[in-house]
C-alpha positions in Angstrom: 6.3 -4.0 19.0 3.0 -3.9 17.5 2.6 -5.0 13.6 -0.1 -3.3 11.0 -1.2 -4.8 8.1 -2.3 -2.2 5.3 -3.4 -2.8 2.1 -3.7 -0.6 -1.0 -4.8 -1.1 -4.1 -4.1 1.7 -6.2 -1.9 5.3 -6.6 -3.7 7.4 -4.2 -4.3 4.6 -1.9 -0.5 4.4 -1.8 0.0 7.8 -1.2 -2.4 8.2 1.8 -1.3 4.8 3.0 2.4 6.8 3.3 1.5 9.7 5.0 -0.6 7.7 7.5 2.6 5.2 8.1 4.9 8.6 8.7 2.3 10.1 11.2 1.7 6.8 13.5 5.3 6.5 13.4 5.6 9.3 15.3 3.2 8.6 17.5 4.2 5.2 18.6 6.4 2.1 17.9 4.6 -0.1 15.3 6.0 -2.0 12.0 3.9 -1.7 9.0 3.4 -4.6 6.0 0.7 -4.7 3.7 0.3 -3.8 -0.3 1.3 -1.0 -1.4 3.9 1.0 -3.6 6.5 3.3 -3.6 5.1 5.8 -1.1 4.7 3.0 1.4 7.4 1.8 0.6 9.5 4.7 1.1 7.5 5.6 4.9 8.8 2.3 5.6 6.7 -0.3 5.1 7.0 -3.7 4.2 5.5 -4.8 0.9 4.5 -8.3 0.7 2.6 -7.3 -2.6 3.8 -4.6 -5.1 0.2 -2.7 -6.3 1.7 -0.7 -9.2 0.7 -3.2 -11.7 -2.6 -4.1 -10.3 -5.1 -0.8 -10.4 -7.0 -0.2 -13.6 -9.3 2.4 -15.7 -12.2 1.6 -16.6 -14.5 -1.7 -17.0 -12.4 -3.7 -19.6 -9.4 -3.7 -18.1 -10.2 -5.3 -14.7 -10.7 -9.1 -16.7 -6.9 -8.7 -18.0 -6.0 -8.2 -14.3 -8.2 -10.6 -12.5 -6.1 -13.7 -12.1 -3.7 -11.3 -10.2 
């Protein structure tokens, strides 16, 4: 079986990252892992790395995040 890593980093990255999982999986048999959140989750990938505490708004905010 083929394996896919896909990463994203943030809400609609998620969500696009889900519909592309659902759609391959329909076109052949492959495992996803990668980060993502819910919506990957829930097309059935595996998350190694939880995004939804990592995507931020504006300039500020990305030094709270940056060890992560």
């Amino acid at each position: 079986m083929k394996k896919v890593l896909i990463s994203a980093g943030e809400p609609s990255g998620d969500l696009h990252g889900g519909s592309l999982i659902r759609e391959l999986k329909k076109l052949v048999e492959v495992e996803f892992y990668g980060m993502g959140g819910d919506r990957m989750r829930e097309a059935g990938c595996h998350i190694l790395y939880d995004c939804s505490g990592l995507s931020v708004v504006g300039f500020s905010e990305i030094f709270s995040k940056l060890r992560r």
